[in-house]
N, C-alpha and C positions, 0 to 999 in steps of 0.2 A: 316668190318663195314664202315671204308673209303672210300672204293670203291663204296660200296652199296649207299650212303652217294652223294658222287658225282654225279656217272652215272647217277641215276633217277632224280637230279636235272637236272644235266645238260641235260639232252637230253627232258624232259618235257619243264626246262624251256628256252631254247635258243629259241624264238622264237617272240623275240619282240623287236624291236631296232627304236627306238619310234624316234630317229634322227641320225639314221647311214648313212654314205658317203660313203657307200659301190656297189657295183652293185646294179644297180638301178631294173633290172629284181629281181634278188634276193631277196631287199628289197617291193617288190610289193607282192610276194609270201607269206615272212616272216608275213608281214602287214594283211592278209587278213585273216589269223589264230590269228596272236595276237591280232587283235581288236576284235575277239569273244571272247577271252581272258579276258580281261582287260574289257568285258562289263558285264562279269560272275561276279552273286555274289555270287556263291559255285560251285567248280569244285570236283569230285571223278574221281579217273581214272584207270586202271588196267594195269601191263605191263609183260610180258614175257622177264625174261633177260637171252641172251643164252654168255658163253666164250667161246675165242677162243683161241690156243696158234698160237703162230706165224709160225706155220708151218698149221694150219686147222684144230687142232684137237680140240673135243671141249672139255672143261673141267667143265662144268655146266648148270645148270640150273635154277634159281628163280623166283619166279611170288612177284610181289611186287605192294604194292598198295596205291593212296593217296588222301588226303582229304584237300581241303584249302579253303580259308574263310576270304578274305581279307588279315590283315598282318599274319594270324593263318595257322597251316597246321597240319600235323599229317602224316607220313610216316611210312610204315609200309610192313617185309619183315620176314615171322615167327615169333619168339618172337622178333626178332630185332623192336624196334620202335622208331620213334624219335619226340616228340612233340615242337612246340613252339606258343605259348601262346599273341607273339607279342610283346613279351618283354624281356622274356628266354628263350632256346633252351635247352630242355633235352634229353637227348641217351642215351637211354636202351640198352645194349650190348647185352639181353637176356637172360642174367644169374643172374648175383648180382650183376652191377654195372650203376651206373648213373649218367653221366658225362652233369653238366649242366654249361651251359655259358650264356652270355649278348650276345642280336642279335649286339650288334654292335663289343664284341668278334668276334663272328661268320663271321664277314662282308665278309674275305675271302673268304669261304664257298659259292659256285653258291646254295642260297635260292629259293625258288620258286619265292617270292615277286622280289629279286634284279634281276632274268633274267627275269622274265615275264613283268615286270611296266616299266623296265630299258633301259636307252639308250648303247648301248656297243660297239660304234664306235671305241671305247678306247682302247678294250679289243682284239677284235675278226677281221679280217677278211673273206669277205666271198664270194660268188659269185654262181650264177645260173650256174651248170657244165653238168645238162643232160636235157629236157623235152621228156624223150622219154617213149612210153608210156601212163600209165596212171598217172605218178608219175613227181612232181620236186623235182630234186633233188639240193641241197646247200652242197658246204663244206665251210667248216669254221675254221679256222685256229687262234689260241688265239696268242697275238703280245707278250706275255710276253714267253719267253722259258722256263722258269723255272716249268711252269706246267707240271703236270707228264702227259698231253697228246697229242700228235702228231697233230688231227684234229680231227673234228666230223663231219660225213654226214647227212643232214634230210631229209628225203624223205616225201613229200605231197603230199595228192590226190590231182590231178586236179578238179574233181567235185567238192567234197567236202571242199576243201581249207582247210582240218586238215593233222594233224601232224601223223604219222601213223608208222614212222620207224626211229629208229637213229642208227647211227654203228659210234662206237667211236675208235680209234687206239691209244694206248699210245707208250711212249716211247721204250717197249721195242718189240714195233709192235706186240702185243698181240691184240684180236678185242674184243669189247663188242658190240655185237649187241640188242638193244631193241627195240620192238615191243609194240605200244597201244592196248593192246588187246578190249580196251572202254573209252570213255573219255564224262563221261556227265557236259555237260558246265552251264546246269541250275538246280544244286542239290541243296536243303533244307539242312541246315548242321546246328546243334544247335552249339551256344558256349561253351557249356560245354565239347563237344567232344573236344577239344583242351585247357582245365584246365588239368597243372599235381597232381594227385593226388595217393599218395604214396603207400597208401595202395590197390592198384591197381596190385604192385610188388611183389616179394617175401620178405617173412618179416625181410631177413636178406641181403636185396637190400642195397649197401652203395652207399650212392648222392657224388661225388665228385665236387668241385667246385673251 
């Protein structure tokens, strides 16, 4: 669920560093996706996650998919869901358990809202490393070591200026690559879709908190 948790944040949301000092090509790239971003007022989006172990092999597959809404969102990966509401963060593990926190708990946590709105000069390293093609590609490298991952690559259309692939490497050089299978940046999204409500779960769901 951790993983699940991170990966699709972080690779949806690294894409906007509203005043990064970073490669200036890179940040020209980053920018022309994240201000269609940041101009959206509901995004849904769909992604193919494939693993890999550090030798090529792959060891899975999930399609996972999300919904956000200003500070709200709603992720969601089989019965895995995770809602937050703009205020609390709840994680459905998909069995009977629901572990809910304070977004500013969570603040750790790559959010959609804190990579997408965010500046992360602080955080990340990055630089334009290929244009070749029909793809830019960026890596990006977090300055803190202690995150469980190595870097993350983005790959964007040139035409289109979206976000289209991420292949993330952690520590123990294992790959996660994700794929947008669809990303619509002007969805209709009611706010009810992002209310937790209980009886929703199974009826012997315990809320941890």
């Amino acid at each position: 669920m951790r993983k699940f948790y991170l990966v699709t944040l972080l690779v949806l949301g690294c894409t906007v560093f509203s005043n990064a000092q970073n490669d200036p090509a890179a940040k020209k790239v980053i920018e022309a996706f994240g201000n269609k971003v940041k101009a959206a007022k509901g995004i849904t989006a769909v992604f193919t996650l494939n693993s890999f172990t550090s030798k090529g092999r792959a060891t899975g597959t999930k399609q996972l998919a999300l919904s956000m809404k200003g500070e709200k969102y709603q992720l969601k990966q089989g019965k895995i869901e995770i809602i937050c509401d703009g205020k609390s963060v709840y994680n459905f593990d998909g069995t009977r358990t629901i572990t809910k926190s304070s977004v500013e708990e969570s603040s750790q946590t790559l959010s959609p809202q804190k990579l997408l709105a965010g500046s992360y000069d602080k955080d990340f390293s990055y630089k334009l490393i290929s244009s070749k093609g029909n793809l830019h590609e960026i890596e990006m490298k977090p300055l803190d070591n202690r995150k469980n991952f190595q870097k993350v690559n983005l790959y964007f259309d040139k035409a289109k200026s979206t976000l289209v692939k991420a292949r993330i490497l952690d520590k123990s050089n294992n790959v996660t690559e994700l794929k947008i299978n669809n990303i619509n940046l002007s969805a209709v999204l009611a706010d009810q879709l992002f209310l937790f409500n209980k009886a929703r779960y199974p009826k012997d769901v315990e809320i941890l908190d």
